[in-house]
C-alpha positions, 0 to 999 in steps of 0.5 A: 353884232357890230363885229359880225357887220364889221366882218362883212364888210372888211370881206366885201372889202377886200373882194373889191381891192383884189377885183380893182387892184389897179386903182384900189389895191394896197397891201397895207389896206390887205393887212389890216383886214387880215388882221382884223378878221384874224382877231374878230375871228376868235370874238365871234367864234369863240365870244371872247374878248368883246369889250377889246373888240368895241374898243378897237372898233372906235378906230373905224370912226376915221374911216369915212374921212379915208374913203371922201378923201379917196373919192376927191382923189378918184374924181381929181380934185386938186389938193388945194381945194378947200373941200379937200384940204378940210377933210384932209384936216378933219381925217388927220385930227380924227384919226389922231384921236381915234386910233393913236390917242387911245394907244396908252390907255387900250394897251394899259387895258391890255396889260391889266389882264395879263398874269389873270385868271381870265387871261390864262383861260383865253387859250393861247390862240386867242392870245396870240391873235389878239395880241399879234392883231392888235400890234399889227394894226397899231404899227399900221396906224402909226405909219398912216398918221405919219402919212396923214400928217405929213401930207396935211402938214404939205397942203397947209404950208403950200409945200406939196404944190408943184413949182412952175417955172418963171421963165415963159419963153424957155423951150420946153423938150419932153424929156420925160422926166416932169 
């Protein structure tokens, strides 16, 4: 059922980025619904793989941290708010721990089933979905924590913030470069 939900809303998901592309739309956020529903595809279709799917659904715990920090960012909060920067630090921690902490463990999982019976019976489709899926979204989260980490490590250190020039009485032409 989890899956099937999920399924519904990556579809939603994606019908909003294409109708809001201009303020929503991310062709890596296109990617990992791609993926995922390529993947969640064959568990629903085919009732393969559930416990794999679960496990990879935890990841979604960071989401909501995401999409507020989303919402301060529409609504023009400056990064420096202290509401900001604490769902900044909360969504890098969780994230963290959501969606790379586990890397080890789901894919020691992952390598425990190859070479069986059970493995074999999967089919090659299934296989290559979930394999392909599960490395797709990986290499995703591996480049959005290096993004949330480099952009909390920005906030908490003051160097993200934009320099002001001390010299008051300096004219300023529009040059269209700040």
């Amino acid at each position: 059922l989890n899956v099937a939900i999920t399924c519904g809303y990556l579809l939603y998901d994606l019908f909003l980025l294409a109708c809001n592309w201009s303020t929503m739309g991310d062709s890596f956020f296109v990617c990992h619904h791609l993926a995922a529903l390529y993947a969640y595809g064959y568990v629903l279709t085919r009732g393969v793989l559930p416990y794999f799917a679960n496990f990879r659904l935890i990841s979604e715990l960071s989401t909501p941290f995401v999409n507020q920090r989303w919402f301060y960012e529409v609504l023009k909060y400056p990064r420096s708010h202290r509401m900001v920067v604490l769902n900044g630090v909360a969504m890098a921690v969780v994230f963290f721990v959501v969606r790379i902490a586990v890397m080890p463990s789901y894919w020691a999982s992952v390598f425990a089933t190859f070479g069986t019976p059970e493995f074999e019976r999967l089919g090659l489709g299934a296989q290559v979905a979930w394999i392909t899926s599960c490395i797709a979204l990986d290499v995703l989260n591996i480049i959005w924590m290096y993004k949330i980490a480099r952009g909390c490590y920005k906030v908490l250190t003051g160097r993200g913030r934009r320099k002001v020039k001390a010299d008051a009485d300096e004219k300023h032409s529009n040059n269209h470069t700040d």
